[in-house]
N, C-alpha and C positions, 0 to 999 in steps of 0.2 A: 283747757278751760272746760266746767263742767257746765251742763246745762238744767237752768232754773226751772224748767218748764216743765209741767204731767201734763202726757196725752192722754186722754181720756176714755181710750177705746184702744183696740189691737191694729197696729198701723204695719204699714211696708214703707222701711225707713232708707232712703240715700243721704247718705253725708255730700256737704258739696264742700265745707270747710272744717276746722276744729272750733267755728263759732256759729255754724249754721245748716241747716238740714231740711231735707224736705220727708213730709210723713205723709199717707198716703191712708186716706180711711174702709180700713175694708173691710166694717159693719154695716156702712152707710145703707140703707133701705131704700133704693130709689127705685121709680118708674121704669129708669132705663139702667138695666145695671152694667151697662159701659162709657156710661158717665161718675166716674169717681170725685170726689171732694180730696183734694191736699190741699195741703198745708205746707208754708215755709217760717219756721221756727229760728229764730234770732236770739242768741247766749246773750241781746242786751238790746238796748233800746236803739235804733239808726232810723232816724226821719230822713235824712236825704235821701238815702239808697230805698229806703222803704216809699216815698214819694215818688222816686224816677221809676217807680215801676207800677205803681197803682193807680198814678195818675194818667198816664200814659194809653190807659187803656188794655194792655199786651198781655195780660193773662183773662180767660175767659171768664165770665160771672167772678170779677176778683173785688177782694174785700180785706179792710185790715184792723186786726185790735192790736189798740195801742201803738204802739213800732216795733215792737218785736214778733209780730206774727202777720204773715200775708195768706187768707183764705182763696182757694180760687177751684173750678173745673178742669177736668182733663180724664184724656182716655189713656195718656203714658206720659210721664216726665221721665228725660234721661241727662245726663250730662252728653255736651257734644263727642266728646272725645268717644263715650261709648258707645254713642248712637252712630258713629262715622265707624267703627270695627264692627259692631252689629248688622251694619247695613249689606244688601250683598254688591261685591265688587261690577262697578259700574263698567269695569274692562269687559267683562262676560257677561252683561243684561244692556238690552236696548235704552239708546238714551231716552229721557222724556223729557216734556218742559219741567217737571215738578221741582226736578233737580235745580235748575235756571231758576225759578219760583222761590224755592225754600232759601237759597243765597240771598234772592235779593230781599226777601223778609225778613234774611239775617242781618243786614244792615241795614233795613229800616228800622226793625225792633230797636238792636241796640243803639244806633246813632240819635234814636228819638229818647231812648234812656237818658243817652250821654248830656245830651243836648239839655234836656229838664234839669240834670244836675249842675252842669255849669252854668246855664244862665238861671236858675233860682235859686242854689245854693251857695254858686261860687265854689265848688268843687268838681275835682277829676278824677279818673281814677292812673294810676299808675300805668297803667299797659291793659293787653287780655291774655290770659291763657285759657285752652281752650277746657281745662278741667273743671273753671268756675263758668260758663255758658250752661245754660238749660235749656234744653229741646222737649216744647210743651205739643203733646198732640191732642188735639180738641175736634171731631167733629172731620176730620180728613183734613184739617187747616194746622200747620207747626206755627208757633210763636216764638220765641226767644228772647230770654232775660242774662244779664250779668250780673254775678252773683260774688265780690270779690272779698279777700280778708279786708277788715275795718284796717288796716295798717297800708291799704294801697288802694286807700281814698284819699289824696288829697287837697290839701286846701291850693287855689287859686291866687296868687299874690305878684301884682307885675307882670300879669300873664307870665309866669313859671310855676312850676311844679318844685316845691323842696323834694328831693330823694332822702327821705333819713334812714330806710331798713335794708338791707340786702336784699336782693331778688333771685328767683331764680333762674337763669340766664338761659339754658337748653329749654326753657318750658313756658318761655315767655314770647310771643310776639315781640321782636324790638323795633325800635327805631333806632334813623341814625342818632338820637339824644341818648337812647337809653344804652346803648355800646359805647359811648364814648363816657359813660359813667366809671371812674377808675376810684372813688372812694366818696365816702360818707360820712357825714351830708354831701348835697351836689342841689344844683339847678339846672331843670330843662325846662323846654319851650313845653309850653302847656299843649301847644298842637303835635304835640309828640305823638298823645294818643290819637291823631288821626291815621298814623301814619300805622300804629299795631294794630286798629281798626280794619284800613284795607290791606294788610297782608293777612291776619284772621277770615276775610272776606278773598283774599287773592287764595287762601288754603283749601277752601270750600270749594272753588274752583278747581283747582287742581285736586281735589278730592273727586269731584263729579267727573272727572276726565280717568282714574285711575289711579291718580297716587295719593299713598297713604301716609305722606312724611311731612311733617311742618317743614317749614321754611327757616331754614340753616346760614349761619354765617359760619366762617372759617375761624379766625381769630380776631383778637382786639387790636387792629392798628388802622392808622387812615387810608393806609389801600384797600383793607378789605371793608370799610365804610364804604368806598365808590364803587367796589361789584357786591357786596350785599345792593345797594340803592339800585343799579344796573342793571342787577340779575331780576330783582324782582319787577322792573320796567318791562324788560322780555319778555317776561314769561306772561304779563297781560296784553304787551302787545301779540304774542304770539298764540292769546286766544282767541277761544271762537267769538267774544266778545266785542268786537273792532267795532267802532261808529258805532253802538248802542250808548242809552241813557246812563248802566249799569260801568260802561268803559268809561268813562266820563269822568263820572263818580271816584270810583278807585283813581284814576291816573290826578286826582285833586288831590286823595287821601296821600298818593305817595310820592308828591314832587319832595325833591332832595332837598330845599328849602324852605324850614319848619314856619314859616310866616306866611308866607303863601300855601299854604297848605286849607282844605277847608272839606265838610262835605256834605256836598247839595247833591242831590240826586235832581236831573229837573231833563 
């Protein structure tokens, strides 16, 4: 898809999708020159996803013209995926809280996202992968947005989600709905995405402790639905996490029964 848009000055451009980018102004003339102006540039118009993130509050001084462009402040935008390889290995640097901090911001931001989009829009999004996340640094403060293809928004109907495109299955957050997807169209439970929510959230964890690998299933059958679901119970019971507000949270996002599934941080 090509895009409609002239920037208007010499930018530092990240792609986040083949329908979306972030640009980076670096004539800007400011006060402080470690406070930069981006931009996030939209191939077309999307009020919902442009709404769950402006209204929200989560990008700093943010602003937006029309629906296809979101203005805002930042000292770095990166994609998470790059920002977690950029980072240095927390195996060989002292823990801190910041680590503990930047997670739980990570599902604030985006569940406060999520949350605006389905109860005003009536939409969800498909899953998360971590290559559509943005990690905004502003001020010693990270924020975080979800930034998905227009093809894995969708609509809310019967509390289910229609699956009508192919995904990609190694790069995705799943849940147990979206593994048990074996062709297309399909219907899941719309709380599906809570469930890629706290495993993207259970990653980050397991990122801050040392490892650098998403969160893996084996194959597609109903055994390995009950140790994917299993394994990733362990592995937050077997965090530092135990009895926190944060443990809580996740173990709502990832009970094995997509109806009872919710997530309140409280």
């Amino acid at each position: 898809m090509q895009f409609q848009i002239t920037i208007p000055r010499p930018t530092s451009i990240t792609t986040i999708t083949d329908e979306c980018y972030v640009a980076k102004d670096t004539d800007q003339k400011s006060k402080d020159k470690h406070k930069h102006k981006h931009s996030i540039f939209f191939s077309y118009a999307n009020e919902p996803l442009i709404k769950s993130i402006v209204s929200q509050g989560i990008l700093p001084k943010c602003s937006q013209t029309n629906y296809n462009v979101i203005n805002f402040n930042a000292d770095k935008v990166e994609i998470l995926i790059d920002y977690r390889n950029h980072n240095p290995n927390p195996k060989t640097t002292p823990k801190t809280t910041s680590q503990l901090e930047n997670v739980t911001q990570m599902l604030y931001d985006l569940s406060s996202q999520l949350n605006y989009l389905m109860q005003r829009y009536g939409k969800c999004f498909l899953g998360y992968y971590s290559t559509n996340v943005l990690v905004i640094s502003y001020e010693g403060v990270k924020r975080f947005v979800y930034i998905p293809k227009s093809e894995d928004i969708c609509d809310i109907v019967d509390n289910t989600l229609r699956v009508s495109h192919p995904f990609t299955r190694h790069k995705l957050y799943e849940s147990p709905e979206t593994l048990a997807v074996k062709c297309i169209p399909s219907f899941i439970n719309r709380k599906s995405i809570y469930y890629s929510l706290g495993c993207l959230v259970l990653d980050g964890l397991r990122f801050a402790n040392g490892d650098r690998f998403m969160l893996k299933h084996a194959c597609i059958d109903e055994t390995c639905y009950e140790d994917y679901i299993e394994r990733n119970l362990k592995l937050l019971e077997d965090s530092f996490l135990k009895g926190s507000k944060l443990y809580y949270c996740l173990k709502r996002c990832l009970q094995k029964e997509a109806d009872i599934r919710s997530c309140i941080y409280i």
